[in-house]
MMTF fields as JSON, N, C-alpha, C and O atoms, coordinates in Angstrom:
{
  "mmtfVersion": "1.0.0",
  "mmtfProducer": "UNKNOWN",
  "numBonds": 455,
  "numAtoms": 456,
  "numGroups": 114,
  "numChains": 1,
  "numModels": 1,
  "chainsPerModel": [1],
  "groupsPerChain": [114],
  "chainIdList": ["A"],
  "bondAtomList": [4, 2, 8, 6, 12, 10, 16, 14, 20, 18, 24, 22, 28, 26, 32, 30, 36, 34, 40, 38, 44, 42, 48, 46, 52, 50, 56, 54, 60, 58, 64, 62, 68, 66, 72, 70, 76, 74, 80, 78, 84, 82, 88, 86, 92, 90, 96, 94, 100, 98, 104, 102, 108, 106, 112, 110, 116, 114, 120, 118, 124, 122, 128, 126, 132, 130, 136, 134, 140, 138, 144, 142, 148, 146, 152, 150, 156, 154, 160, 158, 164, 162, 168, 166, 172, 170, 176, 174, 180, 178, 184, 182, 188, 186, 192, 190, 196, 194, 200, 198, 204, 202, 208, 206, 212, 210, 216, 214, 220, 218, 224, 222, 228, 226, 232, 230, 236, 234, 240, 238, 244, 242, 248, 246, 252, 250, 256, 254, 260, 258, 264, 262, 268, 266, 272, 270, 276, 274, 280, 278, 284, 282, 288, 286, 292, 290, 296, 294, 300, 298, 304, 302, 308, 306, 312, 310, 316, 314, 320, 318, 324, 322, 328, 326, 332, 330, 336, 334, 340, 338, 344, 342, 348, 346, 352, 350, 356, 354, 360, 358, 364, 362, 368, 366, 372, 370, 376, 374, 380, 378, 384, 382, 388, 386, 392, 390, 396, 394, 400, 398, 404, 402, 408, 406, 412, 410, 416, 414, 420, 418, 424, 422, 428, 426, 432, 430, 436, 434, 440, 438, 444, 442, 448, 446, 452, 450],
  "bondOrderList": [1, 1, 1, 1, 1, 1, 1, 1, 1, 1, 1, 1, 1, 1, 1, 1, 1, 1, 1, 1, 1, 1, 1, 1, 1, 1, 1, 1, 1, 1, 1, 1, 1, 1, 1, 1, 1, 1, 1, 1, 1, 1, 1, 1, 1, 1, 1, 1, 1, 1, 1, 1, 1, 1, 1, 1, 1, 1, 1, 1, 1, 1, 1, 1, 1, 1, 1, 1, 1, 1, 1, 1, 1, 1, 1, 1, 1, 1, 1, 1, 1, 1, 1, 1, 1, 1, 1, 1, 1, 1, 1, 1, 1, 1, 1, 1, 1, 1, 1, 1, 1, 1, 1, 1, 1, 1, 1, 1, 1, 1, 1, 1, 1],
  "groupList": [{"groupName": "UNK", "atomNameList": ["N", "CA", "C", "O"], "elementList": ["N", "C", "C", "O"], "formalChargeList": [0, 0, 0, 0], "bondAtomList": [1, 0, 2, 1, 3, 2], "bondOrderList": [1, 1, 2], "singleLetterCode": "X", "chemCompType": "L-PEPTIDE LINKING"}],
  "groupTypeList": [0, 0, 0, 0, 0, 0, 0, 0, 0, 0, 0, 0, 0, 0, 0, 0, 0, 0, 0, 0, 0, 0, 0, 0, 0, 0, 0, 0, 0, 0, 0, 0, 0, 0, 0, 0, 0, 0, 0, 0, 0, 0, 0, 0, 0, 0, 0, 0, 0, 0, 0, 0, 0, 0, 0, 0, 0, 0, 0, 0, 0, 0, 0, 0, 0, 0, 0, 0, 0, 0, 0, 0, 0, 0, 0, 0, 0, 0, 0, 0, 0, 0, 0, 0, 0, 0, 0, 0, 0, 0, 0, 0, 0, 0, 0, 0, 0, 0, 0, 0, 0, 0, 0, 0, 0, 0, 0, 0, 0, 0, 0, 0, 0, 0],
  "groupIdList": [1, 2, 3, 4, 5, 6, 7, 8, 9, 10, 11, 12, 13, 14, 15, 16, 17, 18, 19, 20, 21, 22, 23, 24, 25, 26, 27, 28, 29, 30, 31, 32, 33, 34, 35, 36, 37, 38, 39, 40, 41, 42, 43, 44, 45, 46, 47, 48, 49, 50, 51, 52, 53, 54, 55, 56, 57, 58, 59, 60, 61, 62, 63, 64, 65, 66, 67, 68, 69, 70, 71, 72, 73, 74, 75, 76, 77, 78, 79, 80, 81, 82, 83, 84, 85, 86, 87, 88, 89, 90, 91, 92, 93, 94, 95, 96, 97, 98, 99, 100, 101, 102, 103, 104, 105, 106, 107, 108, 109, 110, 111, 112, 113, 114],
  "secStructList": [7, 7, 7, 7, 7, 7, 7, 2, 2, 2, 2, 2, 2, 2, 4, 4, 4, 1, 7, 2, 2, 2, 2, 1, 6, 6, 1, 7, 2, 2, 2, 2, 2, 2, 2, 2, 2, 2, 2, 2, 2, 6, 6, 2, 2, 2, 2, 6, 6, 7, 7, 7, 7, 1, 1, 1, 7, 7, 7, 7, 7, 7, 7, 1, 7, 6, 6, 7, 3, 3, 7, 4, 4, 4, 1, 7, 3, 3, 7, 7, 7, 7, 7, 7, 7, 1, 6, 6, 1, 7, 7, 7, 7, 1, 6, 6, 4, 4, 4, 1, 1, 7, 7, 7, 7, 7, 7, 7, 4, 4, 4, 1, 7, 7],
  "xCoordList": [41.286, 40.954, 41.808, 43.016, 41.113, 42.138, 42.807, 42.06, 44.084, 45.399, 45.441, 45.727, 45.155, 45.488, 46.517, 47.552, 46.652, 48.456, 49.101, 48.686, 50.079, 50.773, 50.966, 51.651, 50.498, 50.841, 52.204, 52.446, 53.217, 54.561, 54.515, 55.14, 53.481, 54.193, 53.303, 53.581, 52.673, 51.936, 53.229, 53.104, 54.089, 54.646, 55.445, 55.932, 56.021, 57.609, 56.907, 57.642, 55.653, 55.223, 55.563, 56.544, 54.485, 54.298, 56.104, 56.61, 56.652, 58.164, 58.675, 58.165, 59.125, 59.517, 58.985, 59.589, 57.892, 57.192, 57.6, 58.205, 57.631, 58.017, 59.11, 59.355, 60.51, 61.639, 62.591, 63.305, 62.719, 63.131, 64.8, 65.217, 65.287, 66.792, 66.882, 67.717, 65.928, 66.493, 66.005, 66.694, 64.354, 64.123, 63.655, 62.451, 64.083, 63.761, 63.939, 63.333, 65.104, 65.239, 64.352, 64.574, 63.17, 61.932, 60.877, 60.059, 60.871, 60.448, 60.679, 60.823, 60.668, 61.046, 59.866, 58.666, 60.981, 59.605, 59.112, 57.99, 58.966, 58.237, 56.915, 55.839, 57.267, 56.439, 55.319, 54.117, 55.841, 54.919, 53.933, 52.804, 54.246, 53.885, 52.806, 51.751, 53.12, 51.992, 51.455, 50.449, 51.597, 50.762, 49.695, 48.548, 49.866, 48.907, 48.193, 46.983, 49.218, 48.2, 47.184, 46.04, 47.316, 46.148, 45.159, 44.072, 45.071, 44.542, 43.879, 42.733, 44.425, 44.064, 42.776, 41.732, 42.855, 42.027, 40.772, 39.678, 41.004, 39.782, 39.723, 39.685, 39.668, 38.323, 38.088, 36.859, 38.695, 37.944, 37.05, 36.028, 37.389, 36.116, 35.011, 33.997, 35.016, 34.093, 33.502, 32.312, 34.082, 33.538, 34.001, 33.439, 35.01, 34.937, 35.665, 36.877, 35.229, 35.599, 35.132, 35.159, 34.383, 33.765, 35.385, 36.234, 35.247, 35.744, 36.075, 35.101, 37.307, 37.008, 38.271, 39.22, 38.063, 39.243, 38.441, 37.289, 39.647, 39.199, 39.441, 38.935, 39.916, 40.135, 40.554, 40.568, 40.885, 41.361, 42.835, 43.239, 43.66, 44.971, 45.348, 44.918, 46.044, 46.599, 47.375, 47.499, 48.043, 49.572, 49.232, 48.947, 49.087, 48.696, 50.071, 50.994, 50.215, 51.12, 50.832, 50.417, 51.025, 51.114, 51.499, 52.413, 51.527, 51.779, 51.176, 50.21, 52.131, 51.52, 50.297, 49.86, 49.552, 48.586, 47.152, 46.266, 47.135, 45.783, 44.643, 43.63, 44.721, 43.264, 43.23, 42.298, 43.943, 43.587, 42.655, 42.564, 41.719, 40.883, 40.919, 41.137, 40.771, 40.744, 40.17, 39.024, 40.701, 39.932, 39.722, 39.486, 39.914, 39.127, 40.336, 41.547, 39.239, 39.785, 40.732, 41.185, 41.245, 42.183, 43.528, 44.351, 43.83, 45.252, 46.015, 47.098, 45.635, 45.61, 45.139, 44.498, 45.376, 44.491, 44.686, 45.845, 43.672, 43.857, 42.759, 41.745, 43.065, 42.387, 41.74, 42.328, 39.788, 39.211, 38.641, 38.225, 38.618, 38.384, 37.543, 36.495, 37.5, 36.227, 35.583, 34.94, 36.089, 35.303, 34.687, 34.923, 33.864, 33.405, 31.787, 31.292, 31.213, 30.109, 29.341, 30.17, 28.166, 27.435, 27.134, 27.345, 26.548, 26.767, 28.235, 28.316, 29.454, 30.659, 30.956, 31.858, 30.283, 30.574, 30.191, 29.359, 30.698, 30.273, 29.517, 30.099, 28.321, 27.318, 26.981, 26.389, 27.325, 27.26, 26.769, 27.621, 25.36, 24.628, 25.119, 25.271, 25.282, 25.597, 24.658, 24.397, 24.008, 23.243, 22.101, 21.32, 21.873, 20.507, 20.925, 20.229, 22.354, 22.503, 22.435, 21.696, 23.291, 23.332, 21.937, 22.046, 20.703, 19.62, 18.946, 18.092, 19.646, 19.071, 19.62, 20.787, 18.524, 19.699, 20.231, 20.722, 20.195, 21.345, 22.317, 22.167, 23.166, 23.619, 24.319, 23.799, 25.164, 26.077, 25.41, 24.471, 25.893, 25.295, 26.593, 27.724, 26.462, 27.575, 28.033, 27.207, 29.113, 29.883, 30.441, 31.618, 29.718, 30.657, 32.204, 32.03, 33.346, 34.397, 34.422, 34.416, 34.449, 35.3, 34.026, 34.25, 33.237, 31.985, 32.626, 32.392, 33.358, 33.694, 34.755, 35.854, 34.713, 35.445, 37.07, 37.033, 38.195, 39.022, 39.697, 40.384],
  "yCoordList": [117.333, 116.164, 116.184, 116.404, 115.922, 116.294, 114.944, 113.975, 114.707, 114.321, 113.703, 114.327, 112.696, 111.841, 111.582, 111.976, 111.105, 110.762, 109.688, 109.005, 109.064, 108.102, 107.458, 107.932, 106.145, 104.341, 104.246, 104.043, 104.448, 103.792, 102.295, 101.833, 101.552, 99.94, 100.304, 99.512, 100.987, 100.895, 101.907, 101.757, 102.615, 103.01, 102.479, 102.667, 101.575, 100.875, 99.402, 98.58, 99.263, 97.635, 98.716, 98.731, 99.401, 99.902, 100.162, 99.779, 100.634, 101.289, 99.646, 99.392, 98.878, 97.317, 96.673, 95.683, 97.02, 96.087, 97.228, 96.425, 98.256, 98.785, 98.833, 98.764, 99.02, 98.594, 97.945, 98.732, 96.868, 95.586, 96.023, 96.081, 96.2, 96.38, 98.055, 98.254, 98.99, 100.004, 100.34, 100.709, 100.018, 99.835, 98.369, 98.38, 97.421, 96.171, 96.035, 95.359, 97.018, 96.911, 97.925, 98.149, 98.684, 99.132, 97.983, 98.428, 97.237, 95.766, 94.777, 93.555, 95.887, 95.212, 94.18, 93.908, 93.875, 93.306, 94.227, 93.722, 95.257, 96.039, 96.741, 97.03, 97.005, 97.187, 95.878, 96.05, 94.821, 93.873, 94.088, 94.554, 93.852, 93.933, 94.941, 94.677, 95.978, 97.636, 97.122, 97.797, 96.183, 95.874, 94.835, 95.201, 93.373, 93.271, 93.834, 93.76, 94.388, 95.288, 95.911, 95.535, 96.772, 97.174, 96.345, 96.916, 95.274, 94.513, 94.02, 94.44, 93.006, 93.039, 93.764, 93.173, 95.074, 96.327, 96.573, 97.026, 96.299, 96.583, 95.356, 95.62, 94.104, 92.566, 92.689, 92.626, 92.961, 92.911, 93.965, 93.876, 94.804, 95.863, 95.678, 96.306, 95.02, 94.621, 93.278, 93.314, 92.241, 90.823, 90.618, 89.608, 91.194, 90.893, 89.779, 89.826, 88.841, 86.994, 86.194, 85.024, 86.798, 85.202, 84.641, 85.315, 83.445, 82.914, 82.439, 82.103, 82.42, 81.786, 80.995, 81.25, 79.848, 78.579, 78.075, 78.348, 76.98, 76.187, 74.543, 73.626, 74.163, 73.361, 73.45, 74.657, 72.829, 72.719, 72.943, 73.271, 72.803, 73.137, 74.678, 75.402, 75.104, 76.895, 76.96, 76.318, 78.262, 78.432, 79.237, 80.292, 79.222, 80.241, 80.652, 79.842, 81.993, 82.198, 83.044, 84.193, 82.551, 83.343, 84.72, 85.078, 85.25, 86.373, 86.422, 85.763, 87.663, 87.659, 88.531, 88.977, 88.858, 90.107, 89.364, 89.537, 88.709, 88.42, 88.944, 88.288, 90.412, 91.709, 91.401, 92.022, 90.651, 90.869, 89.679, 88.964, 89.686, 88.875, 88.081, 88.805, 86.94, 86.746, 87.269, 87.704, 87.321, 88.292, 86.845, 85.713, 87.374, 86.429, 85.177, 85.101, 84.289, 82.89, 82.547, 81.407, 83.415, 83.027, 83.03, 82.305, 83.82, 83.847, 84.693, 84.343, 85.527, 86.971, 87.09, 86.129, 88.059, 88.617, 89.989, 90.371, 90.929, 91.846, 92.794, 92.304, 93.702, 94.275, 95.399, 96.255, 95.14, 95.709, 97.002, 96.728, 98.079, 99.354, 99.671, 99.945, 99.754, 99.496, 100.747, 100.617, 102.048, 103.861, 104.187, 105.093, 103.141, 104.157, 103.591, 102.471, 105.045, 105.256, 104.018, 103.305, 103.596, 103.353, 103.578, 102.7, 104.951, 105.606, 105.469, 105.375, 105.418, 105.171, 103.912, 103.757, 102.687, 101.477, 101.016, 101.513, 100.185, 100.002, 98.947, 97.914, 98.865, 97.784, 96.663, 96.781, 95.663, 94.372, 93.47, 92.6, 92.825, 91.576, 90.266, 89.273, 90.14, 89.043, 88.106, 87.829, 87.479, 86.339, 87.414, 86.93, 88.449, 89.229, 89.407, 89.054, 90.095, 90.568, 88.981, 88.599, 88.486, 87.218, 86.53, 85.739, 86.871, 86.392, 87.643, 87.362, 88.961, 90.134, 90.223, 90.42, 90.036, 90.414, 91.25, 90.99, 92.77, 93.503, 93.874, 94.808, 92.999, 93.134, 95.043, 95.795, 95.453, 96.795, 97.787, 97.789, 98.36, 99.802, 100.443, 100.192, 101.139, 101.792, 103.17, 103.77, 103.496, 104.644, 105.644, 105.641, 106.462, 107.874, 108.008, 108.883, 107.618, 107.724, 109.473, 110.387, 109.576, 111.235, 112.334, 113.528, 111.919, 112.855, 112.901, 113.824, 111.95, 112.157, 112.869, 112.435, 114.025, 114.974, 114.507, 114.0, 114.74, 114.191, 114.929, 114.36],
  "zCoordList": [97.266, 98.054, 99.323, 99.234, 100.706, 101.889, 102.062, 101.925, 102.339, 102.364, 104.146, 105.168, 104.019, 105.471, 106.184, 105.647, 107.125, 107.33, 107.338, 108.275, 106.661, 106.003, 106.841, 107.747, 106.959, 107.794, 107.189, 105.999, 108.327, 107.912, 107.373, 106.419, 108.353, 107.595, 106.053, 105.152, 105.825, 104.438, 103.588, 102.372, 103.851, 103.272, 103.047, 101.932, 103.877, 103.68, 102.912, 102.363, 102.965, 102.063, 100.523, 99.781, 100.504, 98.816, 98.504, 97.449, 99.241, 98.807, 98.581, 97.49, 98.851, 98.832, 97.832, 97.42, 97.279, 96.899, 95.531, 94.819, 94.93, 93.674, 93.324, 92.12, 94.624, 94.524, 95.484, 96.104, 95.69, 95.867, 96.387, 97.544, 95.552, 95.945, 96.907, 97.789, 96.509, 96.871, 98.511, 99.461, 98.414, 99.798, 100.187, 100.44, 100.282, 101.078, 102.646, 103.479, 102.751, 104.503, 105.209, 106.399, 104.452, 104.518, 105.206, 106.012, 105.059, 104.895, 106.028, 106.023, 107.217, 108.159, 109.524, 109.499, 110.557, 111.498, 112.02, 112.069, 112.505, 113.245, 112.277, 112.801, 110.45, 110.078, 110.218, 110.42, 110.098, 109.77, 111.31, 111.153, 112.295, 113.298, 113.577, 114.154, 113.172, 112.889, 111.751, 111.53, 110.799, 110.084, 110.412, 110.155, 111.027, 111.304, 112.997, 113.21, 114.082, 114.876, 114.072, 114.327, 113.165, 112.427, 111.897, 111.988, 111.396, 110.68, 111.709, 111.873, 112.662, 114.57, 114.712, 114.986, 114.521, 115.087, 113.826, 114.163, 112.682, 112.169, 112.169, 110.968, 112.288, 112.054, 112.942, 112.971, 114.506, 115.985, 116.213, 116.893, 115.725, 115.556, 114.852, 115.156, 114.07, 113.211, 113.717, 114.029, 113.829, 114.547, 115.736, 116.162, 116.808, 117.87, 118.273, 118.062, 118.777, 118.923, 118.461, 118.841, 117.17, 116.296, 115.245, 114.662, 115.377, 115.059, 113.404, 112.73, 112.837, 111.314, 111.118, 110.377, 112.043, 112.035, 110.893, 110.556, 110.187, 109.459, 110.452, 109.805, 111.469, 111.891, 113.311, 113.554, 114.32, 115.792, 115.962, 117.078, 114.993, 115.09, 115.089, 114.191, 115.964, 115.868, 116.978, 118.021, 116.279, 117.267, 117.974, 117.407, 119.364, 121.019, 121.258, 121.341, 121.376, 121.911, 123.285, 123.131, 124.633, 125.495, 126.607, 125.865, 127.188, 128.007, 129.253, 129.637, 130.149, 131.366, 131.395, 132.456, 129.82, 130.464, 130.442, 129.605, 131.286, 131.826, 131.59, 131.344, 131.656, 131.706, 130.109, 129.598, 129.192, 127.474, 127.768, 128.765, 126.119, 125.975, 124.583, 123.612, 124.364, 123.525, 122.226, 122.335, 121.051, 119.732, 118.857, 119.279, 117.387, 116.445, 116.436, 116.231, 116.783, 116.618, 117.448, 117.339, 118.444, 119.447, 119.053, 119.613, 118.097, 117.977, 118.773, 119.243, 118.911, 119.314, 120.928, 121.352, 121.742, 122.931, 122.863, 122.696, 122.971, 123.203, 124.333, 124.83, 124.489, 125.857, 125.013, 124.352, 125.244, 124.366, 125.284, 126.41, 124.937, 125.789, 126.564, 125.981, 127.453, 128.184, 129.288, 130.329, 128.524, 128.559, 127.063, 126.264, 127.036, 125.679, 125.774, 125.896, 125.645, 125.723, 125.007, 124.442, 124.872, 124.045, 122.652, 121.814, 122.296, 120.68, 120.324, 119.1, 120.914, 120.168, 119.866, 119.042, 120.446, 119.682, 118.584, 117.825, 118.475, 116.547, 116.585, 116.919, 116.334, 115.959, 115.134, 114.062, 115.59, 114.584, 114.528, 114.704, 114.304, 114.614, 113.714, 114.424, 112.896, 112.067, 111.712, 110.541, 112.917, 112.959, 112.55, 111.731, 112.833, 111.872, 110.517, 109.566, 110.378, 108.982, 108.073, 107.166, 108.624, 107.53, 106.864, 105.926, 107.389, 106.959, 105.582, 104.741, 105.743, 104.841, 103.513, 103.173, 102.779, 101.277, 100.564, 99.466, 101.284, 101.494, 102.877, 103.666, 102.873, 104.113, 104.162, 104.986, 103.472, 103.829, 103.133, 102.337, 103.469, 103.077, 102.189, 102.606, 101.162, 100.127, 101.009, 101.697, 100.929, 101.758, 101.095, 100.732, 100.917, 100.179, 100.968, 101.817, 101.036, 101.791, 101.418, 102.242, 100.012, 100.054, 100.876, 101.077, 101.112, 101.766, 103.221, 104.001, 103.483, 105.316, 105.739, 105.395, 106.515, 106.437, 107.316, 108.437, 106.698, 107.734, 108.687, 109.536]
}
């Protein structure tokens, strides 16, 4: 089976999280930070700027980078890429899928070559 390459903040959560005393300072802010940047990067890829507040209250935090855009729900801004072809974006209707009663499709992951 081919062998990917290891997400530090995913290494230093699993290492923390099996042992506590030995690596906890594994467990730091910068992982968290590469952790949710990532997390950031796949829901905005996937939904973009739709939104999933439960209410009008949320914490904005600002910056000077203007050229970012808002992502999901406005917590966040980020500056979404804007050289990429057509066939390389990722396609998502929602307001179509949500009416189909199979929305996803099943994914052989180990079929995709890495």
């Amino acid at each position: 089976m081919p062998q990917g390459v290891p997400l530090p903040w995913y290494q230093a959560y699993n290492a923390s999280k099996h042992s506590r005393q030995q690596a906890f300072k594994q467990a730091n802010l910068w992982a968290l930070i590469e952790a949710v940047a990532g997390l950031l990067i796949v829901v905005t890829s996937q939904f973009k700027t739709v939104t999933f507040d439960a209410g009008p209250s949320r914490l904005i935090l600002e910056s000077g980078h203007q050229s970012h855009e808002h992502s999901i729900g406005e917590l966040f801004r980020i500056k979404y890429p804007d050289d990429w072809a057509d066939h390389e974006m990722y396609e998502f209707d929602w307001s179509f899928l949500r009416t189909q009663t199979h929305r996803f499709d099943k994914i052989d992951y180990d079929a995709i070559p890495i």
